[in-house]
Backbone as CSV, one residue per row, in Angstrom:
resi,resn,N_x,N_y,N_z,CA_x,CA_y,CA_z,C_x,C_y,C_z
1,UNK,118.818,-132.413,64.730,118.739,-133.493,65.690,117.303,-134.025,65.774
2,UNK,116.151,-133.368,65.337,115.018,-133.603,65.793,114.883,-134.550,64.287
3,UNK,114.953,-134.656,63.224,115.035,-134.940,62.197,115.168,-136.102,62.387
4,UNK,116.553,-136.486,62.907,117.140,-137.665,63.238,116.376,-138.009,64.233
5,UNK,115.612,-137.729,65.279,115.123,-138.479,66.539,114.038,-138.968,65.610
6,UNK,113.641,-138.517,64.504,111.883,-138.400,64.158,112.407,-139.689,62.940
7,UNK,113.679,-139.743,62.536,113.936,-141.065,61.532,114.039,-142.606,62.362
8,UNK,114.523,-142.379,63.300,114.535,-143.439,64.462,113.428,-144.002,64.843
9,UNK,112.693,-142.820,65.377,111.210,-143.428,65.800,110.354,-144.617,64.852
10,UNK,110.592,-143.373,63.383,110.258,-144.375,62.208,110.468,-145.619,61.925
11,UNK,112.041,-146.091,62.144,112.454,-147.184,62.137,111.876,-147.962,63.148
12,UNK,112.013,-147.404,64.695,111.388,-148.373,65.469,110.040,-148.519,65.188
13,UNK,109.100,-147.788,65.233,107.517,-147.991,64.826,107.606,-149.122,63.902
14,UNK,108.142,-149.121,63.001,108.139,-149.777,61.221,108.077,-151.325,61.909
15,UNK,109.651,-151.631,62.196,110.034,-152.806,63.270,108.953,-153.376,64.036
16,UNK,108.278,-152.429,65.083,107.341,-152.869,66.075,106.335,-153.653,65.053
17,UNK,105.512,-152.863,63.817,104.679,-152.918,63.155,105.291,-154.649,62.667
18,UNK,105.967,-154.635,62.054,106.639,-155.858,61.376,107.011,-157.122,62.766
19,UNK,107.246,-156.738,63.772,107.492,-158.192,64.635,106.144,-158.133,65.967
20,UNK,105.147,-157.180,65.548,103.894,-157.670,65.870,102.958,-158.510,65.066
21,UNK,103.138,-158.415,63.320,102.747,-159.079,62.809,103.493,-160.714,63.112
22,UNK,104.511,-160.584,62.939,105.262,-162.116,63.058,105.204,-163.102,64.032
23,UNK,104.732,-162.079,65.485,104.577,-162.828,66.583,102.574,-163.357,66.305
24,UNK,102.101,-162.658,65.706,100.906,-162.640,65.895,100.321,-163.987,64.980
25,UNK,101.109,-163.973,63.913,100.968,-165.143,62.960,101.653,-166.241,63.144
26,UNK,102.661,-166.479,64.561,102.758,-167.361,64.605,104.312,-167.609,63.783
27,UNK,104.945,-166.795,63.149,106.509,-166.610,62.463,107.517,-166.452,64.209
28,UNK,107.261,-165.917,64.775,108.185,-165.231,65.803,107.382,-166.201,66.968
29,UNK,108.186,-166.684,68.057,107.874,-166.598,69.250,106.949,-166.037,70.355
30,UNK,105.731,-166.288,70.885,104.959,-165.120,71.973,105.939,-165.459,73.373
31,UNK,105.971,-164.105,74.122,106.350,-164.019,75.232,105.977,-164.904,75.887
32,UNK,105.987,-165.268,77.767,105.828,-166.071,78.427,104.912,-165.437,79.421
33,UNK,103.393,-166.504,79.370,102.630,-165.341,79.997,102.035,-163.960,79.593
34,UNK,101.437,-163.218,80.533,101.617,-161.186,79.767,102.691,-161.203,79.314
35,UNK,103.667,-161.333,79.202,104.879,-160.710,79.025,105.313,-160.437,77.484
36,UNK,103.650,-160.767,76.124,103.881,-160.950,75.001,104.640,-159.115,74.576
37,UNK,103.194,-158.222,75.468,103.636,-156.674,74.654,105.212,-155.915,75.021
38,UNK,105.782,-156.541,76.223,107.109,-156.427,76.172,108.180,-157.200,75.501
39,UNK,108.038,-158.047,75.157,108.460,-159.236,74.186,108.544,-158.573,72.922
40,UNK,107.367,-157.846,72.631,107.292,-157.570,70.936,108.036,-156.166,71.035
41,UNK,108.038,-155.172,71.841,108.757,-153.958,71.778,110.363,-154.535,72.247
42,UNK,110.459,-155.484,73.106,112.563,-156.224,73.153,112.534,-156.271,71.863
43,UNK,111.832,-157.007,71.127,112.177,-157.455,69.857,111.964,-156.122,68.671
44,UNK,111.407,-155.560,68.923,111.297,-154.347,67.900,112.833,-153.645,67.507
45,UNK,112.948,-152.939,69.247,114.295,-152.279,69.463,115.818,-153.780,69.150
46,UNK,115.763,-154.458,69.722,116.813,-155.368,68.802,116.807,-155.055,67.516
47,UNK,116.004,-154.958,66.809,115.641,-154.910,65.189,116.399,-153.500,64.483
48,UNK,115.658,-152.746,65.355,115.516,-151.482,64.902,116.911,-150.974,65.072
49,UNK,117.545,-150.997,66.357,118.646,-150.836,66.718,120.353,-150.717,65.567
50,UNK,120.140,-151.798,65.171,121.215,-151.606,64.143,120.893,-151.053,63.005
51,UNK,119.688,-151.449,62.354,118.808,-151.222,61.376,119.171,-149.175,60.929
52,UNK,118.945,-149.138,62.486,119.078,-147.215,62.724,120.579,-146.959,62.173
53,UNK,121.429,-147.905,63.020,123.256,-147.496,62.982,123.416,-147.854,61.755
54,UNK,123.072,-148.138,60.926,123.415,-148.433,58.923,123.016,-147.552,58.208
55,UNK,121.356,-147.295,58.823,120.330,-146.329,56.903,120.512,-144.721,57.737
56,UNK,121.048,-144.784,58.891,120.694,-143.138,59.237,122.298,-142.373,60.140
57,UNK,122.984,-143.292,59.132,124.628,-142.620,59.462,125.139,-141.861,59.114
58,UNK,124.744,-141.129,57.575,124.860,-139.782,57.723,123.887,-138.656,58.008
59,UNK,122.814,-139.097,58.253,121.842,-138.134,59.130,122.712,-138.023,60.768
60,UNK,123.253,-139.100,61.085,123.868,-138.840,61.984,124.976,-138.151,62.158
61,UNK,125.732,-137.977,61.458,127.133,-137.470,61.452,126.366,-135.808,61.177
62,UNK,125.725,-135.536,60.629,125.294,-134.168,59.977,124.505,-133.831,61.294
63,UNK,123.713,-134.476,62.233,123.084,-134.164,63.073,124.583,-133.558,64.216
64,UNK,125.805,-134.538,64.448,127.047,-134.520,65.295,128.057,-133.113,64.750
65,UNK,127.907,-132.951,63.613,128.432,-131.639,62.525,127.642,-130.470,63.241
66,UNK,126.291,-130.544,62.964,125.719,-129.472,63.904,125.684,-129.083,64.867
67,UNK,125.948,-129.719,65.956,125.959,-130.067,67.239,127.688,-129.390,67.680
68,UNK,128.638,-129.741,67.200,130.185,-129.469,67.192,130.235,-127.988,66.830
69,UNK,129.471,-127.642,65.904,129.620,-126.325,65.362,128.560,-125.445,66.208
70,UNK,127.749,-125.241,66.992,127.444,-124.916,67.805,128.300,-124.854,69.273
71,UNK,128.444,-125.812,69.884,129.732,-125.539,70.981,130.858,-125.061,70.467
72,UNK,131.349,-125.277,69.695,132.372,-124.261,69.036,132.016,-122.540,68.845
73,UNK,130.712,-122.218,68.777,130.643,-121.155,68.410,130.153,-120.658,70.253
74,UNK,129.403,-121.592,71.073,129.347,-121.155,72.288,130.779,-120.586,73.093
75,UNK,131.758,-121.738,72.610,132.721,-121.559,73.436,133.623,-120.248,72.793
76,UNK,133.401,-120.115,71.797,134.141,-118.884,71.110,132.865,-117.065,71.932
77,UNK,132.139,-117.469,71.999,131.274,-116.445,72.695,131.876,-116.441,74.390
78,UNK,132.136,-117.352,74.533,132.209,-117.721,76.440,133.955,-116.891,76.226
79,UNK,134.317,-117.353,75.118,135.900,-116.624,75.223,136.030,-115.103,75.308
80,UNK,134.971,-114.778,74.235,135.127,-113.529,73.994,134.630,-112.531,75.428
81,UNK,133.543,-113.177,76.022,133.213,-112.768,76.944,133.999,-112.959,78.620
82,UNK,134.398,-113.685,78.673,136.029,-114.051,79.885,136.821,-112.621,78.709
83,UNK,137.098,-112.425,77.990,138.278,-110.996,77.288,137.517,-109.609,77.739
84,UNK,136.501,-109.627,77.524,135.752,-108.378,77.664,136.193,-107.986,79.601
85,UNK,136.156,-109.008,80.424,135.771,-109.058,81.437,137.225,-108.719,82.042
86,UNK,137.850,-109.540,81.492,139.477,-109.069,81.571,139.714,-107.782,81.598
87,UNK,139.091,-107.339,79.865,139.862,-105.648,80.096,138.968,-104.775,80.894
88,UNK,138.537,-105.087,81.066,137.488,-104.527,82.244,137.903,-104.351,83.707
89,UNK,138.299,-105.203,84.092,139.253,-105.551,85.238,140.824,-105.352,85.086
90,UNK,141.203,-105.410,84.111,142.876,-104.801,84.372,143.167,-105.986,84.890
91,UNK,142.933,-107.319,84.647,143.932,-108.559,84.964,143.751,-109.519,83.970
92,UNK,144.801,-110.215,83.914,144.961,-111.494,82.750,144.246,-112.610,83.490
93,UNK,144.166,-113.743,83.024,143.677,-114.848,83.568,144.825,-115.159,84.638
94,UNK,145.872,-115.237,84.324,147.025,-115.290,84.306,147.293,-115.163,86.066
95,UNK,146.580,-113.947,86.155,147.060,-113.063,87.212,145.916,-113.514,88.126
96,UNK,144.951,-113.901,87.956,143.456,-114.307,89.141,143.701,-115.983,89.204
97,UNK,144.195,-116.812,88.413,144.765,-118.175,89.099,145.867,-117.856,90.277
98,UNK,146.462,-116.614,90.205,147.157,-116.631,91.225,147.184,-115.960,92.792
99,UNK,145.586,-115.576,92.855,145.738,-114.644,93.969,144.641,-115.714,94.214
């Protein structure tokens, strides 16, 4: 996951880098007022934004793979441990939803 946060950033930095030049030369629009250095980071993240959802979709899915297979293995620990606790106690689940 960190992989993927650290490819994103990239993209946005890259973007910022590229529509600070454009605004600066006069290609792109300046904000209204101060409002240029928020102007150029709206416009970065617009950019970057899809830019991310195309070149880093299977970094993503592999980042979501990891992520699945981890709660899967939590929840298989959380199971095993609710069983332990069971025979420990001499009741089913079964039987403590009902008292």
């Amino acid at each position: 996951m960190l992989r993927y946060t650290l490819m994103r950033l990239g993209i946005f930095v890259g973007c910022l880098v590229v529509v600070w030049g454009a605004v600066y030369s006069g290609l792109a629009p300046r904000g209204l007022g101060d409002s240029n250095g928020l102007w150029i980071v709206l416009l970065a993240l617009l950019f970057s934004a899809p830019i991310s959802f195309v070149v880093l979709r299977k970094e993503r899915d592999r980042a979501s793979e990891q992520i699945a297979s981890r709660v899967d293995r939590m929840k298989a620990n959380l199971e095993a441990s609710r069983s332990q606790e069971d025979a420990a106690d001499g009741t089913s689940p079964a039987q403590r939803q009902t008292s």
